[in-house]
C-alpha positions in Angstrom: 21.6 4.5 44.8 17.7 3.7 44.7 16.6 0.8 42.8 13.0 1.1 41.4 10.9 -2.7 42.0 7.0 -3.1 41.7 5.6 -5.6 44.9 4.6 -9.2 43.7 0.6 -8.2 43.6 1.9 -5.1 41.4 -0.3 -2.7 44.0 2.9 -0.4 44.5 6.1 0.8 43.0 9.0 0.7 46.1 12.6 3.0 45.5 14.6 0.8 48.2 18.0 2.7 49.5 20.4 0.9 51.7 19.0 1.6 55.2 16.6 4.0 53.7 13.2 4.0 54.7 10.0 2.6 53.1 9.2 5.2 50.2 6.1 3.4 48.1 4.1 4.8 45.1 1.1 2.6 44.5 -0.8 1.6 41.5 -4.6 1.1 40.6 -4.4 -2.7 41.2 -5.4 -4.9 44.4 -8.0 -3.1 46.2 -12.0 -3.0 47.0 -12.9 0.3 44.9 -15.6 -0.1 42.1 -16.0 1.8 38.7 -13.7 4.8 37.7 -12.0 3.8 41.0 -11.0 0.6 40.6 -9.6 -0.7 42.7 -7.0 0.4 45.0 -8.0 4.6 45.4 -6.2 5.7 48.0 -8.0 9.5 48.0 -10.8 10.9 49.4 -10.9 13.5 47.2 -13.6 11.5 44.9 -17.0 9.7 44.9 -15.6 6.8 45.9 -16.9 5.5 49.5 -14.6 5.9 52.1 -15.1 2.4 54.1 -13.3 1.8 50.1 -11.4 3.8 50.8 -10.1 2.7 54.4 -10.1 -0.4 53.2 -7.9 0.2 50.3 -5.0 2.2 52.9 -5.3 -0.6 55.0 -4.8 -3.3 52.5 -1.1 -1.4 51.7 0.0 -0.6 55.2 -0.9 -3.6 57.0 1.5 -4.9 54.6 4.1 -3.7 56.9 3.0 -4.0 60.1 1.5 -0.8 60.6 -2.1 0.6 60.9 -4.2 3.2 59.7 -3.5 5.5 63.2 0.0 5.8 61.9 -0.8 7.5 58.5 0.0 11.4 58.4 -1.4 13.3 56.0 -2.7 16.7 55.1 -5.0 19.0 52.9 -2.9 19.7 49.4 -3.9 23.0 48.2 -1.3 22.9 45.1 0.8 25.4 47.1 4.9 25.2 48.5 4.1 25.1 52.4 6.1 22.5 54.2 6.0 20.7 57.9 7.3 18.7 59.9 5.3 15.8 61.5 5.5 13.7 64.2 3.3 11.6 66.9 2.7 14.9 68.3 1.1 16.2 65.0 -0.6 13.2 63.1 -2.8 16.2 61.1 -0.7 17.9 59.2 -2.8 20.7 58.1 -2.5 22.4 54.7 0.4 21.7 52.9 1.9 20.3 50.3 5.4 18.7 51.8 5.6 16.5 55.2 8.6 15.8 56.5 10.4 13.6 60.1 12.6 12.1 61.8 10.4 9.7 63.9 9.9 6.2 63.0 6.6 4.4 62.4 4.5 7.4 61.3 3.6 7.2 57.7 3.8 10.6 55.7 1.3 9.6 52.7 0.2 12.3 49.8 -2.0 11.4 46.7 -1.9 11.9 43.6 -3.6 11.4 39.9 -1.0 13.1 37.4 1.4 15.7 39.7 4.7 14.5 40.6 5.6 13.1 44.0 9.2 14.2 45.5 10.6 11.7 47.8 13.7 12.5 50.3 16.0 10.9 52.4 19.0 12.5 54.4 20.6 8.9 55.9 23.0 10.9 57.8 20.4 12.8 59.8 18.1 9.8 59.2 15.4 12.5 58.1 12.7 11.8 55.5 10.0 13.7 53.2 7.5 13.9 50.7 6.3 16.5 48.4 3.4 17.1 46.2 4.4 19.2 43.2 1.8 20.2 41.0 2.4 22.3 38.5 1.4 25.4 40.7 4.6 24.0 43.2 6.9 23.1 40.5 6.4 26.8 39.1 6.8 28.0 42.4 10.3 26.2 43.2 9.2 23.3 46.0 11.7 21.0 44.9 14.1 23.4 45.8 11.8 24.9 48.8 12.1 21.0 50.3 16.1 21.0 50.6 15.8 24.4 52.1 13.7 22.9 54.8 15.8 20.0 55.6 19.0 22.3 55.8 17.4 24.5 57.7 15.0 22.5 60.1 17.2 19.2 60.5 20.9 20.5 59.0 21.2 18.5 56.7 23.5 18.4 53.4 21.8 18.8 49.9 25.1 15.9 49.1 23.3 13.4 52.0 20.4 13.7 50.6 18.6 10.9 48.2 15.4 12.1 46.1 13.4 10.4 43.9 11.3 12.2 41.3 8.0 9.2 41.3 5.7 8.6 38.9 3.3 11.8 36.8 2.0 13.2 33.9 5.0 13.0 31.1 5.7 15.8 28.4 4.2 13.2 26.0 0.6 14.5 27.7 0.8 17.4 30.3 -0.2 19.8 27.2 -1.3 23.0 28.6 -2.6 26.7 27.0 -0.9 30.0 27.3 -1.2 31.2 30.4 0.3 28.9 32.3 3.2 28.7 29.7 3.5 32.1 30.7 3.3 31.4 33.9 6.3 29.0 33.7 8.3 31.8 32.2 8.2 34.1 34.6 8.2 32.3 38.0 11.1 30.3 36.9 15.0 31.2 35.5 14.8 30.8 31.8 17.6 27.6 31.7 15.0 25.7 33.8 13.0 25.8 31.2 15.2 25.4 28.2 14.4 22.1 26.1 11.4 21.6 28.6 8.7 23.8 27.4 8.2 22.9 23.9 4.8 24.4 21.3 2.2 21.9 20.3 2.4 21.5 16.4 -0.8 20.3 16.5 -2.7 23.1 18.1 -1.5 26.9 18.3 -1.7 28.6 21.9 -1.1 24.7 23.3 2.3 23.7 25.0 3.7 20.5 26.5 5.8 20.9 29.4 8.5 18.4 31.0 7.5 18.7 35.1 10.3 15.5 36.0 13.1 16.9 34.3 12.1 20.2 36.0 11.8 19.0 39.1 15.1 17.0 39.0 16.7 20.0 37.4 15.7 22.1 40.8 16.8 19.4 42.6 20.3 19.1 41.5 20.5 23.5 41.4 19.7 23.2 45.2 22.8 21.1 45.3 21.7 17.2 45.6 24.4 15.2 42.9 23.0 14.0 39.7 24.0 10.5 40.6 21.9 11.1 44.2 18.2 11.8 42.2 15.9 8.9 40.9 13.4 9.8 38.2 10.6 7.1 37.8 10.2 8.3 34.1 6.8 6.3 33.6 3.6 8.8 32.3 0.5 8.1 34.6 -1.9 9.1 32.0 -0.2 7.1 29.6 -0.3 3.7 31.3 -4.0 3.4 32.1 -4.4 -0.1 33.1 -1.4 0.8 36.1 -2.3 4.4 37.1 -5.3 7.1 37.5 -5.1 10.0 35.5 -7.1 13.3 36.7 -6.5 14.6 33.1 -6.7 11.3 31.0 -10.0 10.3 33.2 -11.6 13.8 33.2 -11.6 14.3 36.9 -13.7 11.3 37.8 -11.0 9.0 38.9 -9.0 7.3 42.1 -5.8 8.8 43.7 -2.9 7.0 44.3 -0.7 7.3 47.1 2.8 8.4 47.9 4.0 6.7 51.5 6.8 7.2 53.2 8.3 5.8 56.6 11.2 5.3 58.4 12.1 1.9 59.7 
């Protein structure tokens, strides 16, 4: 069972597990960034400085003790390659999943509307985080992540805890044709059932439900209903709480998915 909390200075959402590790989305509030990025942008990916920037990681992870050296992370490409990480491999290249089993390293990802997959296998005390845009939801890495962690580390799909974190909701991913289509034929039709639905506002415009995708995948690659989280709270909706890439028009922070076992 997770249970969803938000930290006192409201700078991150945690999804605590009994002896689970540290899995942490964080907000847009408590940190040194001006403007479009204020204040706690944890991306590079913008116009925002990056002593801000440094600043803004450190303010979160010093918070338990650990230090910038310890954060893994790599390029996201909007793609469904996973690794694994370790001391060994603090750069984890291009990819859009991270996954270990050593303690102290920090797996971190960012994000500003696509959905952050967390994972946690307490039997092979294994952990992981994925970045699924719409590009990786489409292209099955929900299901691609419990693949890897049967595969690479054994585990069970029924060991495993996931947690579907905070994105763009169906209220406002609203999308054109093609990548309806696109939906339609890289994904089994009762995936998409009741989650794909026509904008009656504009024709050729869709709104599409990534979560309940995502959690849908998750629970077809066998992880129990009562095993996956989903944080059901719209990033472009809550502005004051979250950047939004689509809400914002591109000129906006990143926040941050971190994970880490204790």
């Amino acid at each position: 069972m997770i249970k969803m909390r938000i930290n006192e200075h409201e700078r991150y959402f945690s999804y605590d597990s009994h002896d689970g590790p540290v899995m942490l989305f964080t907000t847009r509030r408590g940190g040194v960034s001006p403007g479009p990025y204020s204040s706690l942008n944890m991306g590079y990916s913008t116009r925002d400085s990056k002593d801000n920037v440094y600043g803004n990681r450190e303010i979160v992870v010093s918070e338990f003790g650990l230090t910038l050296g310890d954060m893994v992370t790599s390029d996201q490409v909007h793609g469904v390659d996973l690794v694994e990480a370790g001391r060994k491999n603090m750069n984890a290249g291009r990819c859009d999943g991270i996954f270990t089993r050593e303690k102290g390293i920090v797996l971190s990802m960012y994000f500003a509307d696509c959905v952050p997959l967390f994972f946690f296998d307490a039997k092979k005390r294994v952990a992981g985080l994925v970045h699924a845009g719409w590009r990786g939801t489409r292209g099955d890495i929900a299901r691609g992540a419990v693949r890897f962690m049967r595969e690479r580390y054994a585990s069970s799909p029924g060991d495993i805890l996931a947690v579907v974190g905070p994105s763009i909701g169906s209220c406002c991913f609203e999308v054109g044709g093609e990548v309806e289509a696109s939906f339609e034929e890289g994904l089994p039709e009762n995936f998409l059932r009741g989650n794909i639905r026509r904008s009656e506002a504009e024709a050729g415009k869709f709104f599409i439900d990534l979560k309940r995708i995502n959690a849908m995948l998750l629970q077809q690659a066998g992880i129990g209903k009562e095993n996956i989280t989903v944080h059901e709270i719209c990033t472009s909706c809550e502005k004051k709480v979250f950047f939004s890439y689509r809400r914002d028009s591109g000129d906006t922070g990143r926040m941050a998915g971190l994970v880490f076992l204790k």
